[in-house]
C-alpha positions in Angstrom: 0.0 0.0 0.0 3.1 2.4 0.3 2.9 2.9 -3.6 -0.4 4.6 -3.1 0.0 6.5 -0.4 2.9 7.7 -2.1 0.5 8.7 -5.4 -1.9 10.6 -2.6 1.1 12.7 -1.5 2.3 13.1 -5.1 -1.5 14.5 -5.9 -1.9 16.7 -3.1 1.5 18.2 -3.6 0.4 19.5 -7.1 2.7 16.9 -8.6 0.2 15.1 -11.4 3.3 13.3 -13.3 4.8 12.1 -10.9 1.8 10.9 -9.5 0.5 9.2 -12.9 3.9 7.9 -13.7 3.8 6.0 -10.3 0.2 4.6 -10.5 1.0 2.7 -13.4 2.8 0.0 -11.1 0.2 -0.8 -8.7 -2.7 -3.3 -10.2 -4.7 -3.2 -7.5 -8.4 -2.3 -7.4 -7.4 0.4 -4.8 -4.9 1.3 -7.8 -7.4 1.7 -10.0 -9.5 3.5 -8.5 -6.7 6.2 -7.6 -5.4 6.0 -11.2 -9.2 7.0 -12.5 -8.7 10.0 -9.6 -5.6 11.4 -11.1 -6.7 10.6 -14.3 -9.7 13.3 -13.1 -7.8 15.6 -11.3 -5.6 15.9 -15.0 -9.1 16.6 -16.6 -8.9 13.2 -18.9 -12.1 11.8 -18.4 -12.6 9.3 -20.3 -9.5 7.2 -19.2 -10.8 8.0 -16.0 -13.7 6.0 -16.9 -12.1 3.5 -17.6 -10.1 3.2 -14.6 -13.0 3.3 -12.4 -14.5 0.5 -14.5 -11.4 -1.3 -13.5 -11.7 -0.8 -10.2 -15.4 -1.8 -10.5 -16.3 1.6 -8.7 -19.6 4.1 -10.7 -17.9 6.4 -12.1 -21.3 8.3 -13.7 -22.2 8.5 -9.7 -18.9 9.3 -8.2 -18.5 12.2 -5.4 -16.4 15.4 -5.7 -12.6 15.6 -6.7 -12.7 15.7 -2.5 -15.3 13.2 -1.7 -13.5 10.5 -3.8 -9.8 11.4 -2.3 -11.2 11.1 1.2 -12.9 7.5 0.5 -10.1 6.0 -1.0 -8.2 7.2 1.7 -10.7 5.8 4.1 -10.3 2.3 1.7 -6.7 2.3 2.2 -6.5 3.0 6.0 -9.0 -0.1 6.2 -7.4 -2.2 4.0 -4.3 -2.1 5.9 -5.9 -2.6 9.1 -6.7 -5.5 8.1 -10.7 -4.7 7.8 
């Protein structure tokens, strides 16, 4: 889980390439779903579309830019507590 931790940072430091370049090693659902989130925070759409379909999450019903990066942190947290 320390690769996508590591994306959140990259995200919330402004840092989108470095962020997307990372993503694209994790091929996780949780990865996924976080590579469909920068894929929106970049403004691209439609592979963040796909990406959610990866990660088997709506994307047509999906929360803010904030709501999603809050749940997949929530996700994450959970995940490595075992839950």
């Amino acid at each position: 889980m320390g690769v996508l931790h590591t994306v959140l940072d990259h995200l919330h430091a402004g840092r989108w390439t470095e962020a997307h370049n990372l993503i694209q090693t994790d091929a996780s659902a949780l990865g996924a779903w976080l590579h469909g989130i920068v894929h929106i925070v970049e403004g691209d759409l439609e592979d963040a579309e796909y990406w959610y379909t990866q990660a088997n999450r709506p994307f047509r019903s999906r929360g803010t830019l904030r709501d999603e990066l809050d749940s997949l942190a929530r996700e994450l947290a959970n995940a490595q507590d075992g839950g």
